[in-house]
C-alpha positions in Angstrom: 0.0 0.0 0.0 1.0 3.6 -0.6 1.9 5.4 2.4 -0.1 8.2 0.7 -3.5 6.9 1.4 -3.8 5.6 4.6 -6.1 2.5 4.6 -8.6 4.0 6.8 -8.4 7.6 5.0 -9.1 5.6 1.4 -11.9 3.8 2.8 -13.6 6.7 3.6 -12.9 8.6 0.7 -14.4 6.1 -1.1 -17.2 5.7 0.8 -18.8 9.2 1.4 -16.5 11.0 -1.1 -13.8 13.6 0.1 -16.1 16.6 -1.1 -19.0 15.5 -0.1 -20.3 15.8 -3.8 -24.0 14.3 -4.4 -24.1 11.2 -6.2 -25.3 12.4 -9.4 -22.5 14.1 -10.1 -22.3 17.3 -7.8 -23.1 20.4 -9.1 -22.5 20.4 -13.0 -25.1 18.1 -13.2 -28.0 20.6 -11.5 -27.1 23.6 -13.2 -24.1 23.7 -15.5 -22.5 26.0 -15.8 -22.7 30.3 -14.2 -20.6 32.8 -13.2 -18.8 31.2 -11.1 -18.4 27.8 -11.5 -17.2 26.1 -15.1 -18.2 22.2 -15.1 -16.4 20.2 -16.9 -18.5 17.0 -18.1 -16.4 13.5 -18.0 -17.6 10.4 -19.4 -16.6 7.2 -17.8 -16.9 3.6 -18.9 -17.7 2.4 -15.5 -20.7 2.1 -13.1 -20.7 3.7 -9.7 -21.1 0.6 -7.8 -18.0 -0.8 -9.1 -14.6 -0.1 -7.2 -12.9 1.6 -10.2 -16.0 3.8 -10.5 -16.3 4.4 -6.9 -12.4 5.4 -7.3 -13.3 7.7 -9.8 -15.8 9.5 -7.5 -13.0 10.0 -5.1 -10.8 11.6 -7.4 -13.6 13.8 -8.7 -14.2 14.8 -5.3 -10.5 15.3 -4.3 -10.1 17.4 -8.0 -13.1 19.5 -6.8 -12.2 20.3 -3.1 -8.7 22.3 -5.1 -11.3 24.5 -6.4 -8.9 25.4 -9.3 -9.9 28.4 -11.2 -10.5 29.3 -15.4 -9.0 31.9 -16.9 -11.9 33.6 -16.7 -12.2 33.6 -12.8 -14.5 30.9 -12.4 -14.1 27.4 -10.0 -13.8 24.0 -12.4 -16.2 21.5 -11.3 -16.0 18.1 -12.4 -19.0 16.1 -13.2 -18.3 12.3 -14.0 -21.2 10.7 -15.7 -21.0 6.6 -15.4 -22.1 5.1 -19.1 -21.5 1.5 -17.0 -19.7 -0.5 -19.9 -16.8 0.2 -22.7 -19.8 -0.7 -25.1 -22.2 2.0 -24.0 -19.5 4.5 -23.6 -18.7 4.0 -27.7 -22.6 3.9 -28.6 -22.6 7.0 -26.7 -19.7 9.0 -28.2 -20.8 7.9 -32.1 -24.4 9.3 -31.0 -23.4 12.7 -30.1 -20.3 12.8 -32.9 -22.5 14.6 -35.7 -24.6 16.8 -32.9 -22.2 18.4 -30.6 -23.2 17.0 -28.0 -20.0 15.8 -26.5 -19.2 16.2 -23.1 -15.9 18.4 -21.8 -13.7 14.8 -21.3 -14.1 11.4 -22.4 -12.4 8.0 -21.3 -10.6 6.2 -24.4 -9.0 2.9 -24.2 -5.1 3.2 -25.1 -5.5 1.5 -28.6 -8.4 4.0 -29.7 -6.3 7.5 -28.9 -5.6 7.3 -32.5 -8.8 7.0 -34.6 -10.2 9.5 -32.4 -7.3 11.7 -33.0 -7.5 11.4 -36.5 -11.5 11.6 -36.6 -11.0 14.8 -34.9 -13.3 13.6 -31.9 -10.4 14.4 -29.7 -8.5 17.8 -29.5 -4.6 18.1 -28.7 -3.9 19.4 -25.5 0.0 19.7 -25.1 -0.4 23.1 -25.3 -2.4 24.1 -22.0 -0.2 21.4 -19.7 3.5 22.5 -18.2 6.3 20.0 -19.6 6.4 19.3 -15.9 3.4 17.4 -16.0 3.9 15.9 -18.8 7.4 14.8 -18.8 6.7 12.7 -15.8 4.7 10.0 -16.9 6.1 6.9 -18.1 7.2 7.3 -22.1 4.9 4.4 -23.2 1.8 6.7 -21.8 3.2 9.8 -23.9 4.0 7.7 -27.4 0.9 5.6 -27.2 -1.3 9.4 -26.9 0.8 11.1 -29.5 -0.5 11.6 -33.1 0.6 13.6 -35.7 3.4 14.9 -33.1 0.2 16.5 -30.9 -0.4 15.1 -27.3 -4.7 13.8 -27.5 -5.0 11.7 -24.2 -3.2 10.9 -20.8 -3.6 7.8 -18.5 -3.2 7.4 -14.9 -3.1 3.3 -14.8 -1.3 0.7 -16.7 -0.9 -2.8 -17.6 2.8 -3.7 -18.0 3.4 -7.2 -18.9 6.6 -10.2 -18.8 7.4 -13.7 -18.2 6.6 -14.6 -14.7 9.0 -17.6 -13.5 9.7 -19.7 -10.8 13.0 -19.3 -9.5 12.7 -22.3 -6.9 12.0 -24.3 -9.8 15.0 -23.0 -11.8 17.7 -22.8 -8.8 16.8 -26.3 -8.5 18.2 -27.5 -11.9 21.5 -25.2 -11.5 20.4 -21.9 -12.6 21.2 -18.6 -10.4 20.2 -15.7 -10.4 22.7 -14.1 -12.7 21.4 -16.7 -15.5 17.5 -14.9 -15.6 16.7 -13.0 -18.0 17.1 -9.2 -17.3 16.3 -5.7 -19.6 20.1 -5.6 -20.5 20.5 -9.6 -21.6 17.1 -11.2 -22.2 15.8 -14.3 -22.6 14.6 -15.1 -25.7 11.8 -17.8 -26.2 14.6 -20.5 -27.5 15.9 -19.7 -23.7 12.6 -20.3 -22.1 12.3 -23.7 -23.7 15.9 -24.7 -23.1 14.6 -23.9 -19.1 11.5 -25.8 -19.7 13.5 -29.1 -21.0 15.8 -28.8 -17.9 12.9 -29.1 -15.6 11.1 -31.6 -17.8 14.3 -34.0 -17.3 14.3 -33.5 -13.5 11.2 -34.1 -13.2 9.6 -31.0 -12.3 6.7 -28.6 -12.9 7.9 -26.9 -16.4 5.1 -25.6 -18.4 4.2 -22.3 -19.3 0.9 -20.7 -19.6 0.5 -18.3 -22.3 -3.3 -16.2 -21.7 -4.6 -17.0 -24.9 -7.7 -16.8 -24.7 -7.5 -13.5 -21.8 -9.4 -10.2 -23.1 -11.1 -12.0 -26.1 -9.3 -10.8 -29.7 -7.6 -7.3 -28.1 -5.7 -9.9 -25.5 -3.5 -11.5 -28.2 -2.6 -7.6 -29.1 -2.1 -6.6 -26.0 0.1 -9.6 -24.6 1.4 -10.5 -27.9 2.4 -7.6 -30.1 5.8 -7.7 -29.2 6.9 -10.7 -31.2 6.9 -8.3 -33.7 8.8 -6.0 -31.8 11.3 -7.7 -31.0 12.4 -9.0 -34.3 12.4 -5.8 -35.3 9.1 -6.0 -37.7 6.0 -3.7 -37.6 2.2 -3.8 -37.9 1.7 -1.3 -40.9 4.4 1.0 -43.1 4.2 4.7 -43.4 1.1 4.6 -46.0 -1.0 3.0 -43.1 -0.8 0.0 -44.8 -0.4 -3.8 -43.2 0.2 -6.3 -45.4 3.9 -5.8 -46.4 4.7 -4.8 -42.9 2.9 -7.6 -40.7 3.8 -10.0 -43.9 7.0 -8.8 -43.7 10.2 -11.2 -43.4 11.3 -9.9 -39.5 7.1 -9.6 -38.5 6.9 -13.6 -39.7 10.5 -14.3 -38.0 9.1 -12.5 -35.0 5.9 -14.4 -35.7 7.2 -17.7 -35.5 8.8 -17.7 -31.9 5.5 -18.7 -30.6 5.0 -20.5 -33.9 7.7 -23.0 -33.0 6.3 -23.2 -29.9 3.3 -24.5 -31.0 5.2 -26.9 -33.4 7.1 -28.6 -30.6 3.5 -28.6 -28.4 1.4 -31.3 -31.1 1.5 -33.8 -28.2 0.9 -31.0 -25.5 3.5 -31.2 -23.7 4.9 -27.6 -23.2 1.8 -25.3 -22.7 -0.7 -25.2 -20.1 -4.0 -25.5 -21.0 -5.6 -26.2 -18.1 -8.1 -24.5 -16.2 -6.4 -23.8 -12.8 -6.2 -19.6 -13.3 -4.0 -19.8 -10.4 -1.7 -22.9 -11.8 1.5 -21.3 -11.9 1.7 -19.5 -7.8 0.1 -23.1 -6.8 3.3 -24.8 -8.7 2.2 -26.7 -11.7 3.7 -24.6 -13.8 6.8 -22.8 -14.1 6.3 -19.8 -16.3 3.6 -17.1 -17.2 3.0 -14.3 -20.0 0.7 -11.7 -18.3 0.2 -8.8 -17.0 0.6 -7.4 -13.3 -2.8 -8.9 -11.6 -1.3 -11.8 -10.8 0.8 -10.0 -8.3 -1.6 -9.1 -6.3 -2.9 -12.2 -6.6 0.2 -13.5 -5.0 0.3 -11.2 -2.3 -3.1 -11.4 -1.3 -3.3 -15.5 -2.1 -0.1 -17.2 -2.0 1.9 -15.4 0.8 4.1 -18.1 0.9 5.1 -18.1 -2.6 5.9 -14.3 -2.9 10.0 -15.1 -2.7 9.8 -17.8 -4.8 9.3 -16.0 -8.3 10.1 -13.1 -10.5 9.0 -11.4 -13.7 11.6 -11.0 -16.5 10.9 -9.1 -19.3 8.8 -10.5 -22.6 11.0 -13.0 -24.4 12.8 -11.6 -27.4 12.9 -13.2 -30.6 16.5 -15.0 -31.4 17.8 -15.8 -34.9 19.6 -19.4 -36.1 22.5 -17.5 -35.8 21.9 -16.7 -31.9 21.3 -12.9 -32.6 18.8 -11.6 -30.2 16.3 -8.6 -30.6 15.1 -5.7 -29.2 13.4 -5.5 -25.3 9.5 -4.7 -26.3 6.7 -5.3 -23.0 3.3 -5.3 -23.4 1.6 -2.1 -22.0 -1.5 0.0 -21.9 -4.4 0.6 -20.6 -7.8 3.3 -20.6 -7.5 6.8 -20.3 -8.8 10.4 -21.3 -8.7 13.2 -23.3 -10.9 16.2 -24.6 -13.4 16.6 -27.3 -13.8 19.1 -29.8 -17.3 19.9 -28.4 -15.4 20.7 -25.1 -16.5 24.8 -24.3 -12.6 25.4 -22.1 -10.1 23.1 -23.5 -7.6 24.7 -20.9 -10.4 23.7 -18.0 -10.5 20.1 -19.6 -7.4 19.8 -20.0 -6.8 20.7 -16.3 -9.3 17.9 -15.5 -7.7 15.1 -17.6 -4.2 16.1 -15.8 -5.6 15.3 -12.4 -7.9 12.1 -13.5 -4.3 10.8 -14.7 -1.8 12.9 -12.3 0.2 10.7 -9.5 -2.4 11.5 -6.9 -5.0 10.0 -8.9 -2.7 7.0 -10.2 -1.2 5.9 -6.6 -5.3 6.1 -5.8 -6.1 3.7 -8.7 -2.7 1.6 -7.7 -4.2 1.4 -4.0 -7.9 0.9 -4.5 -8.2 -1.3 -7.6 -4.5 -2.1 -8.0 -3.7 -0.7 -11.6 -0.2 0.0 -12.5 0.8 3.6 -11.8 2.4 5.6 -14.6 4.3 8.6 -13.1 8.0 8.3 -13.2 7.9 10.3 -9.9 5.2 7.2 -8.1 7.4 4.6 -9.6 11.1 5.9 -7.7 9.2 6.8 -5.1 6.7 4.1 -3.5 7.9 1.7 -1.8 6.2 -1.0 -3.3 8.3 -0.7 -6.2 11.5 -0.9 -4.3 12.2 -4.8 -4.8 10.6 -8.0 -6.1 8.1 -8.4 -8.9 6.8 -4.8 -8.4 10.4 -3.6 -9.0 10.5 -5.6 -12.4 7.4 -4.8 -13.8 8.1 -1.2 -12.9 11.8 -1.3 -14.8 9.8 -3.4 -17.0 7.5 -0.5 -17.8 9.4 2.3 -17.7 12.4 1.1 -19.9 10.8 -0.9 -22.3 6.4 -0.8 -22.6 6.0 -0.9 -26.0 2.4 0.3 -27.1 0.2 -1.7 -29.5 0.2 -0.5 -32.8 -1.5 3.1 -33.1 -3.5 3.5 -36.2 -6.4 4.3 -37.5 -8.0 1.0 -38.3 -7.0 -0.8 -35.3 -9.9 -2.5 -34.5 -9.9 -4.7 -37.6 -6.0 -4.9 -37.5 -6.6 -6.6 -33.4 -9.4 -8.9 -34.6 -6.9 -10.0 -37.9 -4.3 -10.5 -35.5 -6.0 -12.5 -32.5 -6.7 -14.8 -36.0 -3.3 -15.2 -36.6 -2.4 -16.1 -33.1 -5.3 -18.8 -33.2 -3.5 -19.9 -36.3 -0.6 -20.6 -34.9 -2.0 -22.1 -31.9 -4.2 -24.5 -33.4 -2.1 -25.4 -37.2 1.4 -25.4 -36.5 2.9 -28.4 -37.5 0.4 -29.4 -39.8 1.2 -30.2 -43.2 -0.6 -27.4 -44.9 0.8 -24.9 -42.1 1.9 -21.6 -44.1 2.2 -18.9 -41.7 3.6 -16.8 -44.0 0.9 -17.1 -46.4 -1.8 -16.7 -43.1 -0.4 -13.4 -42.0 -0.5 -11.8 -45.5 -4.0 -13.1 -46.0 -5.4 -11.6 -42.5 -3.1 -8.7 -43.6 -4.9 -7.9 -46.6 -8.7 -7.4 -44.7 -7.0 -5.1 -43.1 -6.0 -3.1 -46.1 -9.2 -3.5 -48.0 
């Protein structure tokens, strides 16, 4: 826990609200706004009743108690309005895109920043926030809101991701720890079977679980993107276009890490696919791709097993030739940024600051348990002074790599969750092209 907010003092926040705003909103939401007060209206994605909207209300409430002031004179006021779901919260934006009837702020998932950029639904707001502010949040946060070289969005959580493993396991068959994988000298996935095989010989737990099937078709982009990364390939060239990229030779070298993977698996003997969500803390398994909720889990869980394992960074692709490539992490999570219908950018703007500023992040970090993304939360909490906390937050800092930032994202993610379940379920057979699969699933993209 941060020793910023005291157990007791979150608690109540979250229960009654540091302001003592009404629940519908507090005052923007009776009478907009007057001479005095300026509301700024923020869409959220999440119900009240949930802990992460319930966060939300504290931070509105904490934002409002500053009583910051317009240009003009007048007190800011935030108003969060809950839309409940991700779904409603779209339906909800395209309603309102033609009539102006956006509110001041709206939440945007990390992946999305750049369609609304480029559909003009967002507005840059570099210009009305000090470098200050800015310069301290993690660089994944600021590349994965840039377009165009204009700033669109900010976030206040994360979801770094690397390869959880066991280092009882691996001490036990002669590795130390100067033989894990670190940010400076990874391991690459030929490394992570090499460990598997060593285990499998002694006789011990040694398979790894890979979270295919986690967050439906934006999970394989999230946890998987960086196998293109890493051998130095990308998701679309600088007409916007996929298919020579992805079906590029380093993006099908990248590719075929997991691909190989897959090939040596045909008689299921080196990925989990069990149902135990727990399976590698409780020691059936010895390695994990995911994110950072199964820390907590371990804390709160598997006391016992907190010593026992680390997180390296995401396995980097490797050539015949023993070449390895570049450090890439999965990262990324929801944020916000300001519409065009917005009446005070600079008043918005000042509201996305603090819905993503380190206040608000350590809140989100102590409450829900999202990853903060302030520089200034990550050297200083002291969570993130040893163990898995300290990876993932070196993890994050030195090498998150966003998912791709386009315009047509949402059909590139479904076209690439495809080529994942390609992989998964034909590699080995005799008609198993990846190649030819990747360009294929490329070209719907492109069309």
């Amino acid at each position: 826990m941060m020793k910023k907010f005291p157990v007791i003092m979150l608690a109540a926040m979250l229960a009654f609200g540091v302001g003592g705003m009404s629940a519908c909103g507090g005052g923007g939401d009776d009478g907009g706004d007057t001479d005095t007060v300026k509301v700024v209206k923020v869409w959220l994605h999440k119900s009240e009743a949930e802990p992460e909207g319930k966060t939300f209300r504290a931070i509105q409430d904490m934002f409002n108690d500053l009583k910051l002031k317009t240009d003009d004179g007048r007190t800011i006021v935030m108003s969060i309005e809950y839309k409940n779901t991700a779904d409603a919260l779209s339906t909800a934006i395209s309603g309102e895109i033609l009539s102006g009837g956006l509110p001041d702020v709206v939440a945007v998932d990390s992946p999305n920043i750049t369609a609304y950029a480029s559909d003009e639904i967002l507005v840059p707001i570099g210009d009305y926030l000090e470098e200050s502010v800015v310069s301290d949040y993690v660089d994944s946060v600021i590349e994965q809101s840039t377009y165009n070289g204009k700033l669109y969005a900010l976030s206040g959580m994360d979801a770094p991701g690397g390869l959880y493993y066991n280092k009882e396991l691996l001490t036990s068959v002669g590795y130390t720890e100067a033989d894990f994988g670190t940010i400076e000298n990874p391991w690459s996935w030929k490394d992570v079977e090499e460990a598997m095989l060593k285990l499998k010989e002694a006789g011990k737990s040694y398979k790894i679980k890979l979270n295919l099937g986690f967050g439906g078709d934006e999970g394989c982009m999230y946890l998987y993107s960086p196998l293109v990364y890493s051998a130095g390939g990308s998701f679309f060239d600088s007409d916007g276009k996929v298919t020579a990229a992805l079906g590029g030779e380093k993006s099908i070298a990248g590719l075929e890490m997991l691909g190989d993977l897959f090939e040596k698996d045909a008689a299921n003997e080196w990925v989990y696919n069990g149902t135990n969500v727990n399976a590698f803390p409780g020691g059936e398994i010895a390695f994990e791709i995911y994110g950072p909720w199964l820390v907590s889990t371990i804390e709160k869980d598997y006391k016992s097993f907190v010593d026992k394992y680390d997180i390296m960074p995401f396995p980097v692709y490797e050539s015949e030739a023993g070449e390895k490539g570049t450090v890439a992490s999965p990262c990324g999570s929801w944020g916000f940024g300001v519409t065009r219908d917005s009446r005070d950018y600079k008043a918005a703007a000042q509201v996305v600051a603090y819905l993503t500023g380190p206040e608000a992040s350590e809140l989100l970090y102590d409450s829900i348990g999202t990853f903060p993304t302030h520089k200034s939360v990550l050297e200083n909490g002291d969570d993130f002074d040893s163990g898995a906390l300290k990876s993932l937050s070196d993890i994050l800092v030195q090498t998150g790599a966003p998912r791709p930032m386009m315009v047509n994202y949402p059909k590139l993610s479904s076209a690439y969750s495809d080529i994942i379940e390609y992989m998964e379920t034909k590699a080995g057979a005799s008609d198993y092209n990846l190649a030819e699969q990747v360009r294929s699933k490329a070209q719907t993209v492109d069309r």
